[in-house]
N, C-alpha and C positions, 0 to 999 in steps of 0.2 A: 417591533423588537422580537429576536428570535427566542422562544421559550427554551432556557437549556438550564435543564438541575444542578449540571454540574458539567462547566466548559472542560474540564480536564479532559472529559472522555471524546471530548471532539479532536484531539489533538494526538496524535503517535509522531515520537519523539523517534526521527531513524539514529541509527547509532553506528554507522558508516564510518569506518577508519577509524575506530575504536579497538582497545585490547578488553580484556576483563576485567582487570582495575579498573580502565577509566572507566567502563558501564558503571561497576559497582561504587565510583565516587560521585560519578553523575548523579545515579539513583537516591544515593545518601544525599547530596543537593538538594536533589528535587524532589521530596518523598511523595507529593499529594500526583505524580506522576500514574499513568492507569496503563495506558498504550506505548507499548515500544515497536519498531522494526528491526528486526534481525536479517541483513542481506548476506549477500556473497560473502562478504569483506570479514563479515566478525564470523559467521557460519565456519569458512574456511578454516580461521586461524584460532579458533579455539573449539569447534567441535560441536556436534548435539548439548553437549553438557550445559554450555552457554543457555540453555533454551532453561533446563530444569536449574539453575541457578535463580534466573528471571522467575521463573512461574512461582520456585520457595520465595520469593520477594512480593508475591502477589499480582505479578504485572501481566495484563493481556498482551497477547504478543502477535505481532502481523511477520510471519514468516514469509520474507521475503527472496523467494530462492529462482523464480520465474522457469519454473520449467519448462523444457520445451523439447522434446525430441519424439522418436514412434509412440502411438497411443500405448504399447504397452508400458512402455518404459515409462511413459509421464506416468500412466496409474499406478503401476508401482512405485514410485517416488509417493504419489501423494498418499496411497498406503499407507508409508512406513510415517510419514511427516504428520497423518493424523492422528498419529500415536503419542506425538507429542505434548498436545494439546492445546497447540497454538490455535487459536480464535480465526485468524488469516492466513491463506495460503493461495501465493501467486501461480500461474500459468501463464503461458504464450497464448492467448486463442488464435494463433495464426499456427499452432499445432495442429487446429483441425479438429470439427465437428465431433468425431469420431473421437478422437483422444480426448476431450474436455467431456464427453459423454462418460467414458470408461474413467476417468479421476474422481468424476464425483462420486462413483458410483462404489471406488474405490475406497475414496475415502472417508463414506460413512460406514464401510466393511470394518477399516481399522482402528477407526474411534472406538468404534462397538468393541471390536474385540478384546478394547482392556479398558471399557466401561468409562468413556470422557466423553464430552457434548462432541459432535462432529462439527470441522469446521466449517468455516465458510470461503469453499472458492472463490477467489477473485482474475477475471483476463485479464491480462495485459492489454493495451490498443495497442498504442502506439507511444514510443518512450518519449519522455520531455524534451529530450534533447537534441530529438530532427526537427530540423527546419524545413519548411517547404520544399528551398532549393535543392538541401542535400539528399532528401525523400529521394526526389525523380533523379539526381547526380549520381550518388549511388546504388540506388535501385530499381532505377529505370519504372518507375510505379507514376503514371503519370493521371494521376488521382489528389485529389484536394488532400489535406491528411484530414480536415473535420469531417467527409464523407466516408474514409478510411476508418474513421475510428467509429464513425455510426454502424459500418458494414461491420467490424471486430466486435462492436458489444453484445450486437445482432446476434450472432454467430452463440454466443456466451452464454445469453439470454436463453436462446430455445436451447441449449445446451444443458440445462437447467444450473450453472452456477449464478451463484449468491448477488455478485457483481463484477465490476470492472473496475480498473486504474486507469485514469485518464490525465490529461494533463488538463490544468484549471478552466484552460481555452475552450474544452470542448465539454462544461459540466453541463454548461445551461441547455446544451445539444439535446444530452443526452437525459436531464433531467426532465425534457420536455416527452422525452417518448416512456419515459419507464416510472413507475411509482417511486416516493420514500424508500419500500420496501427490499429496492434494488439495490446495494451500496455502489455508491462512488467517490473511490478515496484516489486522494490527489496527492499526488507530490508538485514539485515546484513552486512549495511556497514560500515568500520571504516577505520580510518589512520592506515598505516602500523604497527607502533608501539603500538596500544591501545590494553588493553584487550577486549577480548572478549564477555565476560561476561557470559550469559546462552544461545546463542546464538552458533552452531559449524559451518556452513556453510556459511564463510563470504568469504569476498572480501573487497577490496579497490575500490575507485570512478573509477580509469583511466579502471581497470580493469575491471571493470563491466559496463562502456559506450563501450568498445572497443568488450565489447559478445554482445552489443543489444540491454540491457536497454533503457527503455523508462526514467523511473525514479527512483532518487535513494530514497530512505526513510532512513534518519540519526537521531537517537535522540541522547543520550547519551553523543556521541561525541560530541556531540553542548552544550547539556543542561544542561549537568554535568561539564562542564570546567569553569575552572578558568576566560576566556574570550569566551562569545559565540560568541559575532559578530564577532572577530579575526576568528575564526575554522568554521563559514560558507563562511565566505570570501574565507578562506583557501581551503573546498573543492570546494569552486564557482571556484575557480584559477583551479582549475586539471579537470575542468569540459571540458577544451581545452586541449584534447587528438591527 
C-alpha cells in the first residue's frame, strides 16, 4: 500500500468550463480540497484575479496556461505568472531547449522579485487527446507517441524543469527513467465506468499512482457529478493503492 499522509494532495481538481461562482461553490463543497487547475477556460473568462481568489482560499494551484511560442516570449510569460504564486506552471517543451531553459530561469527571477517560493515548471509531451492515428494524420510525425513523449520529457529534463504532463499511458515510461523527484502529473483520469469524453489516453487513479504518478489531475468526474464532494472522496479513497 502506497504511504500517503493525506490523499487530498495527490489529487488537482481542474476546473475547466467553470465561472467564479461555480469554483467558489465547488470549493465551499469540498473544503478539505488542496490542488486546483486553472486553464485557458477559467484564466480567459475571469482574469488573474481568479488565481488570488484561490490562493486567499488557501488552495495550491497548477496553472495551467501551456505556453508555447519564441523563447522570449514564453519567459516572459512565465515571469509574470511566477508572480502569482501558483505552485505549477505549464509549458510546450516542443518550444524548444532554448525557451524551457530561458522560463525557468525566468521564472525563479519573478517569484524572487516579490518574495514567493518559485514555481515548478512543468512540459507538456504530448496531449491526452492524440491518438496514434491522428499523431501521424495530422502531423505527419511518424513516431510512436510513447517514444515521442520519452524524447519531450528528455528535452524538459536537461532543461532543468521540475517535470512533465503526460498522459497515464506513458507514467510507467517515464517513471522508469527519472526519480520521485521529477513530477509527473497526469490528466485523463476517470472512474472505470465514466465516459471518456475528448480525451483517448486515460486511465483510472489506482492505475496511474501504481505507473509513478506524482499527481492526478481530475475534473469532469468531480465537477460534472451529481455529488462532487462524494466522487472526490471517492477518488481520495483509491488513492491507497
Amino acid at each position: 500500500m502506497m504511504n500517503v499522509n493525506n490523499p487530498s494532495e495527490k489529487i488537482i481538481i481542474a476546473l475547466d468550463g467553470m465561472d467564479k461562482n461555480n469554483v467558489l461553490n465547488l470549493i465551499e463543497k469540498i473544503p478539505e480540497v488542496i490542488w486546483v487547475k486553472v486553464g485557458l477556460e477559467l484564466f480567459v473568462s475571469e482574469g488573474p484575479d481568479i488565481l488570488s481568489i484561490l490562493r486567499d482560499k488557501g488552495k495550491k494551484i497548477f496553472l495551467d496556461l501551456k505556453f508555447h511560442d519564441i523563447p522570449t516570449t514564453v519567459a516572459r510569460a512565465c515571469f509574470g505568472a511566477s508572480q502569482t504564486g501558483a505552485e505549477f506552471i505549464s509549458l510546450h517543451t516542443c518550444s524548444g531547449m532554448k525557451a524551457l531553459k530561458m522560463a525557468n530561469e525566468a521564472a525563479q527571477e519573478g517569484a524572487a522579485k516579490v518574495n514567493v517560493r518559485p514555481p515548478k515548471l512543468l512540459g507538456i509531451t504530448i496531449l491526452t487527446s492524440w491518438t496514434q492515428e491522428d499523431f501521424f494524420r495530422d502531423l505527419l510525425v511518424d513516431q510512436a507517441i510513447d517514444q515521442r513523449v520519452i524524447h519531450l520529457a528528455k528535452i524538459a529534463s536537461n532543461s532543468g524543469l521540475a517535470g512533465c504532463v503526460c498522459s497515464p499511458r506513458e507514467v510507467k515510461l517515464l517513471r522508469d527513467l527519472y526519480p520521485e523527484t521529477f513530477e509527473l502529473v497526469t490528466p485523463g483520469i476517470r472512474s472505470l465506468d465514466s465516459d471518456v469524453n475528448d480525451q483517448s489516453r486515460v486511465s483510472d487513479v489506482s492505475e496511474a499512482l501504481k505507473s509513478g504518478a506524482s499527481k492526478l489531475v481530475i475534473g469532469r468526474a468531480i465537477t460534472q457529478s451529481k455529488d462532487p464532494a462524494y466522487m472526490f472522496r471517492s477518488f481520495c479513497n483509491k488513492v491507497y493503492i
